[in-house]
C-alpha beads as a LAMMPS data file, in Angstrom:
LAMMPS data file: protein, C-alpha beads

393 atoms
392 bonds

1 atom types
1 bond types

-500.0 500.0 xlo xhi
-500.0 500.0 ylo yhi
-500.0 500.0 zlo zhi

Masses

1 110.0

Atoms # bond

1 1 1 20.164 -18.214 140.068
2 1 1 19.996 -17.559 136.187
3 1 1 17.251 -20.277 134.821
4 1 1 16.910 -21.117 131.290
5 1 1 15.409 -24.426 129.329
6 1 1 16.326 -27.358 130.252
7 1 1 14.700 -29.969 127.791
8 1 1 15.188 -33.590 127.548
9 1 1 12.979 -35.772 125.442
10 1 1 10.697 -32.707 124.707
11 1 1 9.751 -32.468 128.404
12 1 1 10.916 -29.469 130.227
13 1 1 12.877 -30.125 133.686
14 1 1 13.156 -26.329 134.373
15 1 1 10.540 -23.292 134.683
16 1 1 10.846 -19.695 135.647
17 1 1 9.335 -18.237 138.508
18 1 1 9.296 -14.701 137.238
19 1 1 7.828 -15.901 133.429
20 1 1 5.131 -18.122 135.256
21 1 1 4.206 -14.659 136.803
22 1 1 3.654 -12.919 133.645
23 1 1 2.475 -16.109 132.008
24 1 1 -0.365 -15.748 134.522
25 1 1 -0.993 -12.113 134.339
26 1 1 -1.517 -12.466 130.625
27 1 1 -4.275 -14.736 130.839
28 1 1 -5.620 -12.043 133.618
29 1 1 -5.888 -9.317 131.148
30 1 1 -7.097 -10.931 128.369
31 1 1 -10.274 -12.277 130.751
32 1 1 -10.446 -8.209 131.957
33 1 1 -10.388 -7.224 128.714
34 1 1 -13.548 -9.840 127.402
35 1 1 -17.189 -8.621 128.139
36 1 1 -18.385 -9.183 131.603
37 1 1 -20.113 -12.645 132.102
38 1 1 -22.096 -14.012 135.104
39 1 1 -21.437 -17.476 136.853
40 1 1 -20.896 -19.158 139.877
41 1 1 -19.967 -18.024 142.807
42 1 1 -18.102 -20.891 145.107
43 1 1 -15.653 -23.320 142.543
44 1 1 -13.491 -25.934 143.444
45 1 1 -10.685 -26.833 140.707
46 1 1 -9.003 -29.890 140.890
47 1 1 -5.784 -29.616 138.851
48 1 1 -5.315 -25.881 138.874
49 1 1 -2.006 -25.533 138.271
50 1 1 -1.910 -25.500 134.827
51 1 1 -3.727 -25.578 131.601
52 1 1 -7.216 -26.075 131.154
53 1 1 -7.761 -25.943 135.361
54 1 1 -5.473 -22.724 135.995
55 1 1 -7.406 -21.012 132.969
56 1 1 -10.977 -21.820 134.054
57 1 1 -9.825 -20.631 137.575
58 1 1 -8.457 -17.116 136.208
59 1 1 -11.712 -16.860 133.843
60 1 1 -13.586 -17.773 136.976
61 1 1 -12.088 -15.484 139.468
62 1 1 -11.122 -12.772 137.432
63 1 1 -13.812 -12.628 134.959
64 1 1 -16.311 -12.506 137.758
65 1 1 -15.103 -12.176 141.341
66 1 1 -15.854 -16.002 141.931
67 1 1 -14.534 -17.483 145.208
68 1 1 -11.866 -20.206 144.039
69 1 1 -10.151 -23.555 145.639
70 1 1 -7.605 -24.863 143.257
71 1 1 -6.197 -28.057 144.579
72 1 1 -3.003 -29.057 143.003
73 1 1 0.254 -31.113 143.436
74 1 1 3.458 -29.523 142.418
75 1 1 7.047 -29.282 143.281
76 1 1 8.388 -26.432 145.535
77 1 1 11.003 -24.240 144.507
78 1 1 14.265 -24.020 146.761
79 1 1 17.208 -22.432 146.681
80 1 1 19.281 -25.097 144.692
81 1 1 16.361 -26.158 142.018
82 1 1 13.262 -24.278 140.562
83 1 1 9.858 -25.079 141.504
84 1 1 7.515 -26.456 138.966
85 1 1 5.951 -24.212 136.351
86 1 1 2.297 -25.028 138.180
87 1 1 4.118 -24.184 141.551
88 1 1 4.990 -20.378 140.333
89 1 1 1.505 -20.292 138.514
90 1 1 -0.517 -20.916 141.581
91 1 1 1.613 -18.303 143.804
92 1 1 1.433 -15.756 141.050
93 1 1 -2.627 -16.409 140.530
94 1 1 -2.888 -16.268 144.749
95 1 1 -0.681 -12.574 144.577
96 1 1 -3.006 -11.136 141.904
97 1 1 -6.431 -12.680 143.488
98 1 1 -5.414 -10.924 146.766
99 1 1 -4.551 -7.468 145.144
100 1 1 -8.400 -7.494 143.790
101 1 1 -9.468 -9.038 146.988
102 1 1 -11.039 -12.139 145.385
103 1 1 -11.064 -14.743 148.054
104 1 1 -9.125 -17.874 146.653
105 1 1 -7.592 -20.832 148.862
106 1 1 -4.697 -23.052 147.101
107 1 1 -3.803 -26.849 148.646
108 1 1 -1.146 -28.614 147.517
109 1 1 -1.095 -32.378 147.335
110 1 1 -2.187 -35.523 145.608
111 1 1 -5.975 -35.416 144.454
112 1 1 -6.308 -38.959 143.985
113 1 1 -5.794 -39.269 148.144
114 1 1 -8.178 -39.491 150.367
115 1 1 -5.861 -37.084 152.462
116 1 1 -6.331 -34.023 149.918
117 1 1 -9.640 -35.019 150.008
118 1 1 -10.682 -34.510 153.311
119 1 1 -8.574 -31.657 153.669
120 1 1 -10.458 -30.139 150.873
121 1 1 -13.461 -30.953 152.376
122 1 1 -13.154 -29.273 155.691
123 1 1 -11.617 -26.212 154.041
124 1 1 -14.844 -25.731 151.836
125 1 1 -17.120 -26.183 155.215
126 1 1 -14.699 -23.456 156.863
127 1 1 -15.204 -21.409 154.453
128 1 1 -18.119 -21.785 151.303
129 1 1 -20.283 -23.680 152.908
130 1 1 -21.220 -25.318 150.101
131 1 1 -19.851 -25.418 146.396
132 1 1 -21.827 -24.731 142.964
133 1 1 -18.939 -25.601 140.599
134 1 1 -16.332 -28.226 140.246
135 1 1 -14.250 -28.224 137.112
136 1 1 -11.765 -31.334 137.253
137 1 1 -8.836 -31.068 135.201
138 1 1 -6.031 -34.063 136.380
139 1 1 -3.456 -34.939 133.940
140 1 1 -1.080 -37.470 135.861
141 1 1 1.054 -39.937 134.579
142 1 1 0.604 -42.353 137.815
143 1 1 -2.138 -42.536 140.571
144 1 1 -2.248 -44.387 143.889
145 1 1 -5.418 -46.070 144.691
146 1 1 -6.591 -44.524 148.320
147 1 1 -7.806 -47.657 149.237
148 1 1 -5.193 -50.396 148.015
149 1 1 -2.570 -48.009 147.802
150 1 1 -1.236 -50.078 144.792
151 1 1 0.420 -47.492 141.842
152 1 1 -1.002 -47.451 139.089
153 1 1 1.057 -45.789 136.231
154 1 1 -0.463 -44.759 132.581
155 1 1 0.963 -45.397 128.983
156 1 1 0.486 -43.724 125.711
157 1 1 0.556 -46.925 123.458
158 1 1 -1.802 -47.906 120.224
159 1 1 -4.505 -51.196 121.096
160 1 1 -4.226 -54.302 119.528
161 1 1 -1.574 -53.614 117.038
162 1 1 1.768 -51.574 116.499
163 1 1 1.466 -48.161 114.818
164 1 1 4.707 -46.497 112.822
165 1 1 3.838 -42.731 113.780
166 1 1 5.694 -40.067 112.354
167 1 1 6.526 -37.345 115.305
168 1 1 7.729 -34.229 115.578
169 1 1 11.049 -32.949 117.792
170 1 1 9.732 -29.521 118.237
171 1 1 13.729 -27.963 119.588
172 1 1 15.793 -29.719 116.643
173 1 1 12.275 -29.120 114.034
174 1 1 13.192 -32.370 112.695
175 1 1 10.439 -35.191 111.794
176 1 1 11.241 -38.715 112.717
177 1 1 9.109 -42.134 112.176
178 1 1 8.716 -44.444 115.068
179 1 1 7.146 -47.766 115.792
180 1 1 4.935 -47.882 118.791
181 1 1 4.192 -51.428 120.448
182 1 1 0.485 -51.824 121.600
183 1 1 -0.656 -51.856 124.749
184 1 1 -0.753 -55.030 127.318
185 1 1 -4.473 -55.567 128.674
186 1 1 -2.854 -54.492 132.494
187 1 1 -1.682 -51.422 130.756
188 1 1 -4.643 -50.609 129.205
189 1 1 -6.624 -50.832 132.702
190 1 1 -3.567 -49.196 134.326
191 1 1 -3.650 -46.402 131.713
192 1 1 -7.932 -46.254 132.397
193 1 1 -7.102 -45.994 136.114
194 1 1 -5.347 -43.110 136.274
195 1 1 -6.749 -41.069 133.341
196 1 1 -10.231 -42.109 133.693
197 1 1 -13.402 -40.934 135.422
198 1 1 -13.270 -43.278 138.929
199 1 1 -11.352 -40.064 140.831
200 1 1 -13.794 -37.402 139.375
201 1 1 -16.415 -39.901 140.416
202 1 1 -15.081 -40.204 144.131
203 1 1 -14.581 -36.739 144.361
204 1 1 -18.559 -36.002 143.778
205 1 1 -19.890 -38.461 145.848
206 1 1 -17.327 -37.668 148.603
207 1 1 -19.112 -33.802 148.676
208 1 1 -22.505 -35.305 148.444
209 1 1 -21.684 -37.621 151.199
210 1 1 -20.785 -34.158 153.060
211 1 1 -23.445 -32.160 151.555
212 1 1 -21.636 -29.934 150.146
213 1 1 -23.448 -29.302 147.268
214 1 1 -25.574 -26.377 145.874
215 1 1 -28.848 -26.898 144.172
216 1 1 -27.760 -26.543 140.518
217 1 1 -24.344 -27.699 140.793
218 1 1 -22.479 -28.157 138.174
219 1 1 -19.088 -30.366 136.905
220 1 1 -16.747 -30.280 134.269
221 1 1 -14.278 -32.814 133.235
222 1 1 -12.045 -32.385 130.292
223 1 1 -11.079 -34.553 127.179
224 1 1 -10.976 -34.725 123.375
225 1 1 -11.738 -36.127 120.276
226 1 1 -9.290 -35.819 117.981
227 1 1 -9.284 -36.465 113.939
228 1 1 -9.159 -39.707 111.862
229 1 1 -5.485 -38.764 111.295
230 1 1 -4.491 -39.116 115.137
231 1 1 -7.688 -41.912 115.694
232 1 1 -5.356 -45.062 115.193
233 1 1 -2.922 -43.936 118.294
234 1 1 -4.853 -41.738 120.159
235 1 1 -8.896 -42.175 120.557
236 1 1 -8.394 -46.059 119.821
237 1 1 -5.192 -46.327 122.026
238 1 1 -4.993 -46.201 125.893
239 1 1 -5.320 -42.453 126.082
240 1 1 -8.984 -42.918 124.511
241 1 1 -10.056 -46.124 126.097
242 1 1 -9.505 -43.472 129.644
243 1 1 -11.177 -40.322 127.867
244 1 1 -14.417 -43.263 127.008
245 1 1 -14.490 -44.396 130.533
246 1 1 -14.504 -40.390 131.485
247 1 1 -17.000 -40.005 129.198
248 1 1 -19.519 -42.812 130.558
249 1 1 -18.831 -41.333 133.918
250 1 1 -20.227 -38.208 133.199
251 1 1 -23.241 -39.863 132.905
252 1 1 -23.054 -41.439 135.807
253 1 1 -22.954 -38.344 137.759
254 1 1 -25.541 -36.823 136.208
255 1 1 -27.819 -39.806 137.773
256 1 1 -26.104 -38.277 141.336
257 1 1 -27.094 -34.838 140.546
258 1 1 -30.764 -35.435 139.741
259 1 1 -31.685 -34.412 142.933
260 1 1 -29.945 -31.115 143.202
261 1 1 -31.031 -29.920 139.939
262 1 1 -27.130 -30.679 138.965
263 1 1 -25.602 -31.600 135.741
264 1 1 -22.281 -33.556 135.351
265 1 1 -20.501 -33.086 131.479
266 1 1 -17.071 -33.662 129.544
267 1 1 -15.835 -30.489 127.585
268 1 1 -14.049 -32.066 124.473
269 1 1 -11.530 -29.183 123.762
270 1 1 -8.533 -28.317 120.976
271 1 1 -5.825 -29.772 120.167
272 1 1 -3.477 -27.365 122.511
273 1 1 0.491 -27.579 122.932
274 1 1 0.861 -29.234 126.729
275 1 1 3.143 -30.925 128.311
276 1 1 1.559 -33.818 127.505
277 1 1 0.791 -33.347 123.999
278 1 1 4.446 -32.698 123.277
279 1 1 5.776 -36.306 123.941
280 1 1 2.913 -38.004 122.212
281 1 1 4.197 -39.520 119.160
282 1 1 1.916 -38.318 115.636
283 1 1 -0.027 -35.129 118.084
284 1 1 3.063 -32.995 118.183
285 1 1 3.237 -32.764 114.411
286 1 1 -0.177 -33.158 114.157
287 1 1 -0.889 -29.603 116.651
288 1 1 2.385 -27.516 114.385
289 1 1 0.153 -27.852 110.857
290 1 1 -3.209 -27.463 113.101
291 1 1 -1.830 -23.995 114.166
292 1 1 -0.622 -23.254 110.956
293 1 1 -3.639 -23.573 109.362
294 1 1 -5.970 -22.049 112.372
295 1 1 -3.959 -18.913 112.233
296 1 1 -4.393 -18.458 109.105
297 1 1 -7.969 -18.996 109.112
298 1 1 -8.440 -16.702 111.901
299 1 1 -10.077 -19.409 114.481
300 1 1 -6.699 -20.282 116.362
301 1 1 -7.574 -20.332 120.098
302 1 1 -5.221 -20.607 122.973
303 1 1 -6.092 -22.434 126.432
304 1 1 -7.044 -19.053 128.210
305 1 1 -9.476 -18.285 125.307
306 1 1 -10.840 -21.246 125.053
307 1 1 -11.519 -21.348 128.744
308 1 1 -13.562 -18.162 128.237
309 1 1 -15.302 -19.583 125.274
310 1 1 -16.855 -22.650 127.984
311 1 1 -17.537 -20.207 130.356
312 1 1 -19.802 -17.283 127.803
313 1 1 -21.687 -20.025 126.848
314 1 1 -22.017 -22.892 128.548
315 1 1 -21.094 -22.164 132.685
316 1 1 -21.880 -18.459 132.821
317 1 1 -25.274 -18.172 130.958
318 1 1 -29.050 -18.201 132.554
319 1 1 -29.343 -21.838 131.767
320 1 1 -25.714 -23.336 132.484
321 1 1 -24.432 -25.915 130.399
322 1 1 -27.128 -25.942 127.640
323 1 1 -26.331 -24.578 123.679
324 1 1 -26.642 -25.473 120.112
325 1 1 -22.921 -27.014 120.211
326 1 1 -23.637 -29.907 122.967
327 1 1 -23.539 -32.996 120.590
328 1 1 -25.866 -36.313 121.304
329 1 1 -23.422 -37.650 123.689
330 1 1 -24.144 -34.829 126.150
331 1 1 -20.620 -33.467 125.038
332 1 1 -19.830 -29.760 124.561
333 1 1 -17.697 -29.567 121.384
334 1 1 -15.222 -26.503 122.086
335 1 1 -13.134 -28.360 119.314
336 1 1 -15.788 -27.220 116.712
337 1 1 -13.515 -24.847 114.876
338 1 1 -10.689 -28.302 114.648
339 1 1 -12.909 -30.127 113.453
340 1 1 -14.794 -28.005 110.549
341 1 1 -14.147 -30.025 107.554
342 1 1 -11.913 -27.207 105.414
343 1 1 -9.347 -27.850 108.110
344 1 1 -9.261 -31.364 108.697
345 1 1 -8.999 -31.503 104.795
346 1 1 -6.302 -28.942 104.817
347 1 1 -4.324 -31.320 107.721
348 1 1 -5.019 -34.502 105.684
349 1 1 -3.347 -33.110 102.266
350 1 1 -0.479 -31.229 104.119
351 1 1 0.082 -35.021 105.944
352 1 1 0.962 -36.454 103.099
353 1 1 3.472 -34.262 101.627
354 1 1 5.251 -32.590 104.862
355 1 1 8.861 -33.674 105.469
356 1 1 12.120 -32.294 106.683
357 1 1 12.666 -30.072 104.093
358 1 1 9.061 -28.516 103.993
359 1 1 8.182 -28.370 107.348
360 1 1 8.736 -24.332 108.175
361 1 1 6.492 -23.742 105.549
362 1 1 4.068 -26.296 106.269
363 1 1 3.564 -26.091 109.820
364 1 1 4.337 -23.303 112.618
365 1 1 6.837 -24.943 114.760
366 1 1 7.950 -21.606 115.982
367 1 1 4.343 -21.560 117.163
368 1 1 4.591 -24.673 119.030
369 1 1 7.995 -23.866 120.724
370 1 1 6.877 -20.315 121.497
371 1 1 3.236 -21.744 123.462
372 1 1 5.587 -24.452 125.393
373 1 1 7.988 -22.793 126.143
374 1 1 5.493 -19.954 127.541
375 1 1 3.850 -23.051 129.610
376 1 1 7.222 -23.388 131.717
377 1 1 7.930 -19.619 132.080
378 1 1 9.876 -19.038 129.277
379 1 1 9.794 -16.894 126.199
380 1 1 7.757 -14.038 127.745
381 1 1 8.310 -10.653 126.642
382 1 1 9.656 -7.905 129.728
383 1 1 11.209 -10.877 131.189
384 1 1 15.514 -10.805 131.538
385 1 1 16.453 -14.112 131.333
386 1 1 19.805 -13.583 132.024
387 1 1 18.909 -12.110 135.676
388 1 1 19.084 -14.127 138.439
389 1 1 16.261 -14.806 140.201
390 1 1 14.822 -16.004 143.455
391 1 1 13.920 -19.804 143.166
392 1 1 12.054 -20.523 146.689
393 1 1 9.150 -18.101 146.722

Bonds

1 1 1 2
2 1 2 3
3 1 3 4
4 1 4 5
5 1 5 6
6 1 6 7
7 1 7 8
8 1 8 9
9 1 9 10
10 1 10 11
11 1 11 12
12 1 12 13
13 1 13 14
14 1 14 15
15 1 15 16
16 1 16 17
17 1 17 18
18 1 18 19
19 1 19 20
20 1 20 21
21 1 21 22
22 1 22 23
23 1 23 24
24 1 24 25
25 1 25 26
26 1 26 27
27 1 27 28
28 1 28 29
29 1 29 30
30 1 30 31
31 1 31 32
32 1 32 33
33 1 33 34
34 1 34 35
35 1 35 36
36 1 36 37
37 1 37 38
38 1 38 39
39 1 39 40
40 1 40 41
41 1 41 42
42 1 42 43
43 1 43 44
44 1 44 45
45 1 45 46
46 1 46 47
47 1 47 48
48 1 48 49
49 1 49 50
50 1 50 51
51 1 51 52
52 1 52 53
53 1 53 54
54 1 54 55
55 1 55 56
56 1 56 57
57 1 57 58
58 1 58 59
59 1 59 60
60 1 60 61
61 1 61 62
62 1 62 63
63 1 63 64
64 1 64 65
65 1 65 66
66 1 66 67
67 1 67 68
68 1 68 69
69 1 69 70
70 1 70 71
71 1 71 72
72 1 72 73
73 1 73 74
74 1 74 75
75 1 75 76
76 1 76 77
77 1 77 78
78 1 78 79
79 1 79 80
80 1 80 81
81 1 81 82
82 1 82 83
83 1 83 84
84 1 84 85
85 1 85 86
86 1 86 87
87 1 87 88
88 1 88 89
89 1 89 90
90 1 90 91
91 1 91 92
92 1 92 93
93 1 93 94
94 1 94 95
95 1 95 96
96 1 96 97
97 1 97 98
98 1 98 99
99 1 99 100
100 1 100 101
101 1 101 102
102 1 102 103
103 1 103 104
104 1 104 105
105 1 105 106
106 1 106 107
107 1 107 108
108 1 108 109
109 1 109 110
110 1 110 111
111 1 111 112
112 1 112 113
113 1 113 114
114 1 114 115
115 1 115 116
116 1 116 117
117 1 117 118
118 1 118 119
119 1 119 120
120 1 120 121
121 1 121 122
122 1 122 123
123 1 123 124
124 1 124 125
125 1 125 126
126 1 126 127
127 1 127 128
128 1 128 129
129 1 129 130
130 1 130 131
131 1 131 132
132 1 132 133
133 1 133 134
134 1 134 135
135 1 135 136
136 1 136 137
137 1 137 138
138 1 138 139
139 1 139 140
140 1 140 141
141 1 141 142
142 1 142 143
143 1 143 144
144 1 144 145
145 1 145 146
146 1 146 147
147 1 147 148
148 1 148 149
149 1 149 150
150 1 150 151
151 1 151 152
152 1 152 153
153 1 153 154
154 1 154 155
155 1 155 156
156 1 156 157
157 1 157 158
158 1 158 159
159 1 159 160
160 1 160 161
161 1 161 162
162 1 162 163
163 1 163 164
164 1 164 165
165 1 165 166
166 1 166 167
167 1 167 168
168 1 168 169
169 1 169 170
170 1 170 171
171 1 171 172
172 1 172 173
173 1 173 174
174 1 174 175
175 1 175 176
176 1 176 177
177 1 177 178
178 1 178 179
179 1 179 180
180 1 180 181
181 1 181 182
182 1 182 183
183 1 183 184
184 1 184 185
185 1 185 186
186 1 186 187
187 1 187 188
188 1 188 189
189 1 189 190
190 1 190 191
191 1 191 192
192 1 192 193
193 1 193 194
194 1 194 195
195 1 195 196
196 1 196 197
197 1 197 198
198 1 198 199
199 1 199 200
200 1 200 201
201 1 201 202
202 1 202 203
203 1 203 204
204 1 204 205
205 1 205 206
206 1 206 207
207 1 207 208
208 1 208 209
209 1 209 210
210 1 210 211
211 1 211 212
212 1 212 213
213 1 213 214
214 1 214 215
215 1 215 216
216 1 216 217
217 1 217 218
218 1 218 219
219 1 219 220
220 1 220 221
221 1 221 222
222 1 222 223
223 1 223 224
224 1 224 225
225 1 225 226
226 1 226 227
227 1 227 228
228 1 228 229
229 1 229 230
230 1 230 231
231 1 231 232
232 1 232 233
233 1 233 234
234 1 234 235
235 1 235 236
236 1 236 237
237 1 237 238
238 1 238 239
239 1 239 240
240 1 240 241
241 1 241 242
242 1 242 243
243 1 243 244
244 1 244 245
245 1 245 246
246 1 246 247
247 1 247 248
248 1 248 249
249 1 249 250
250 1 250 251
251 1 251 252
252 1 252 253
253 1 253 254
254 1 254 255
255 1 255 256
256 1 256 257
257 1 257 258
258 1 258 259
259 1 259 260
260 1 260 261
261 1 261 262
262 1 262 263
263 1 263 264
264 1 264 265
265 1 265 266
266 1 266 267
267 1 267 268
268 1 268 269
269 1 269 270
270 1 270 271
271 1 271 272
272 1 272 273
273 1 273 274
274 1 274 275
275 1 275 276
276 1 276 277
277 1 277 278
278 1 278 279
279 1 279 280
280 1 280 281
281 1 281 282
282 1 282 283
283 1 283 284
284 1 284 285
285 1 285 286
286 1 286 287
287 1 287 288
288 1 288 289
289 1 289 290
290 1 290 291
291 1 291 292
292 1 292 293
293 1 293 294
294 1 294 295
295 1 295 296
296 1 296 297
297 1 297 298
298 1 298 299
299 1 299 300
300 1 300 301
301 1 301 302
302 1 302 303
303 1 303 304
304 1 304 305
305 1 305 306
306 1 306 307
307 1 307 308
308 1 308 309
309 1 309 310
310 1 310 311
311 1 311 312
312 1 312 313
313 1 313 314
314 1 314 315
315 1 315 316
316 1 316 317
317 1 317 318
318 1 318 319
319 1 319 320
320 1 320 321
321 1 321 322
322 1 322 323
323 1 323 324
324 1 324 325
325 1 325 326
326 1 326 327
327 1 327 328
328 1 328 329
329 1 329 330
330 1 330 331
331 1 331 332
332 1 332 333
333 1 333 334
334 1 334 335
335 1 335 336
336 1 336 337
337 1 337 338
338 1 338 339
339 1 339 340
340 1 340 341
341 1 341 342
342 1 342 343
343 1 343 344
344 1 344 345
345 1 345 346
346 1 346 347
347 1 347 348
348 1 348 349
349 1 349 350
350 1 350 351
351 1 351 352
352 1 352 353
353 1 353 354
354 1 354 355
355 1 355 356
356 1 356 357
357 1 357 358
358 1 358 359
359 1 359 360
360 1 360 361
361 1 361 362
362 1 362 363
363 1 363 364
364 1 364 365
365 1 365 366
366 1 366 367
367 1 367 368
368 1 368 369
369 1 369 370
370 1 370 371
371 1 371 372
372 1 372 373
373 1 373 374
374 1 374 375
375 1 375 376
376 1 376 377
377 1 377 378
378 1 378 379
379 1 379 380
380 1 380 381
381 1 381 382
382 1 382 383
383 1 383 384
384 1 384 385
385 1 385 386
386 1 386 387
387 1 387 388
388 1 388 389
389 1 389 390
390 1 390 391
391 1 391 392
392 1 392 393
């Protein structure tokens, strides 16, 4: 079957088993290509699929022979429809890992179960022992509570009052203003449910409660900050209120940890173009004059670089998870380069003056369509699109 884009809404329904492939392989060479780093050995990724998690596992695996779990939940291809883009990107990353022979084990199912928990579990008794690493990396739009089993599903929404947001349609590159209603009080706990820090939580003390855990373990967890620009609807909104309750779990595990010599943090990354990111009204505009300007300042970093960033100096050093750029909330602030003042200025005075008319010159939406499209498989170079290709892999 030939597969090309099928977008609706700025969210991509289709993704390309052979371009996820390459996708991946990319991010393998650049890691081969970085100086050699040192880390740990045994890691367990919870959202590998994609992103953030399917970086750190590549850094991980293939920047020094670490033993991998990534535990995922994606669609399988089949004959009639592709796979999702995290389906091909986990078969691809298991292909390369077992040309190098680097030992990596992929399960695929809902992390928020106690299922996929257990399942993980046994697998990591079977066969590490015992983990040093977990790097947790869950972006869902809906969770089911293992205990309750009541679904819980999350909303991108403004608190306490409505926002008019100007977004960006990155396919037809036009700008268009909407208003967003705020959030109810059950969709702001629904919202802190699903995107918070209760599953990371449960998924530490479940491996203590197994002892499964190295002395010196280490977790990551994953969220950001954002500008004043993007404060109003995102860090104020329901997106933040989860990222805070993240945050204060971190924390909270670090209390766990004490023991073991452990260490539980929150990474607060870039602004990157995600799957998420590109149906959030204000970010998607926001993220075209962020590249813009980071290109042409020389700082821009992809997901795969920044993943390498976190692991030179904060998981793969002599004393893991310690540095100058850790701020006083126990954060590491990989969104340094964002945040330096000369480009938040930069963003704020292009803001004010960026319209239809301006906006190839003002912001790199070729940019942004090139990175997502490259997230679903698309737009890779070597890759003939109009081949047909083998869906169920």
């Amino acid at each position: 079957m030939i597969i090309m884009p099928r977008i609706r809404n700025n969210i991509c329904l289709s993704a390309h088993p052979d371009g996820c492939a390459a996708n991946v392989r990319n991010q393998i060479e650049y890691v081969k290509n970085q100086k050699k780093i040192t880390g740990k050995k045994r890691i367990l990724i919870i959202g590998s699929s994609t992103g953030y998690g399917l970086s750190c596992r590549i850094v991980s695996a293939f920047g020094y022979g670490a033993r991998t779990i990534g535990v995922a939940y994606e669609k399988e291809g089949s004959e009639k429809s592709p796979g999702t883009a995290g389906w091909y990107n986990t078969i691809a990353f298991e292909n390369e890992a077992a040309s190098e022979n680097i030992e990596s084990y992929s399960i695929n199912g809902d992390a928020f179960s106690n299922e996929i928990k257990k399942e993980t579990i046994d697998l990591i008794k079977r066969r590490f022992g015992k983990i040093d690493q977990l790097i947790y990396s869950v972006a869902a739009p809906v969770r089911t509570d293992p205990v309750s089993k009541k679904l819980y599903s999350s909303v991108i929404k403004p608190i306490g009052k409505k926002i008019k947001s100007r977004s960006l349609d990155f396919l037809s590159g036009v700008i268009t203003e909407k208003t967003i209603e705020p959030a109810t009080e059950e969709e702001i706990r629904d919202t802190v449910k699903v995107m918070g820090g209760e599953d990371w939580s449960l998924w530490i003390q479940e491996l203590i409660n197994n002892n499964l855990l190295a002395r010196g373990f280490t977790t990551v967890a994953f969220s950001y900050l954002g500008p004043e620009l993007t404060r109003p609807f995102y860090r104020e909104g329901t997106i933040g209120r989860a990222k805070e309750d993240l945050e204060r779990t971190a924390g909270l595990i670090n209390k766990k940890l004490g023991k073991l010599d452990g260490k539980g943090i929150v990474s607060i990354n870039k602004a990157l173009v995600t799957r998420a990111s590109a149906v959030i009204p204000m970010v998607s505009l926001y993220i075209s004059i962020l590249y813009k300007i980071m290109k042409k300042k020389g700082i821009h970093e992809n997901c795969i670089q920044q993943s390498f960033r976190l692991y030179r100096d904060y998981l793969s050093c002599d004393n893991p998870l310690q540095g100058s750029n850790i701020d006083t909330k126990n954060r590491i602030r990989l969104d340094d380069f964002e945040m330096r003042g000369d480009v938040q200025e930069e963003i704020s005075e292009i803001w004010k003056k960026i319209n239809n008319e301006n906006l190839s010159d003002l912001a790199d939406l070729e940019g942004y369509k090139d990175d997502y499209l490259k997230f679903f498989g698309f737009n890779l170079e070597n890759i003939d699109y109009d081949k047909s290709v083998r869906l169920a892999i």
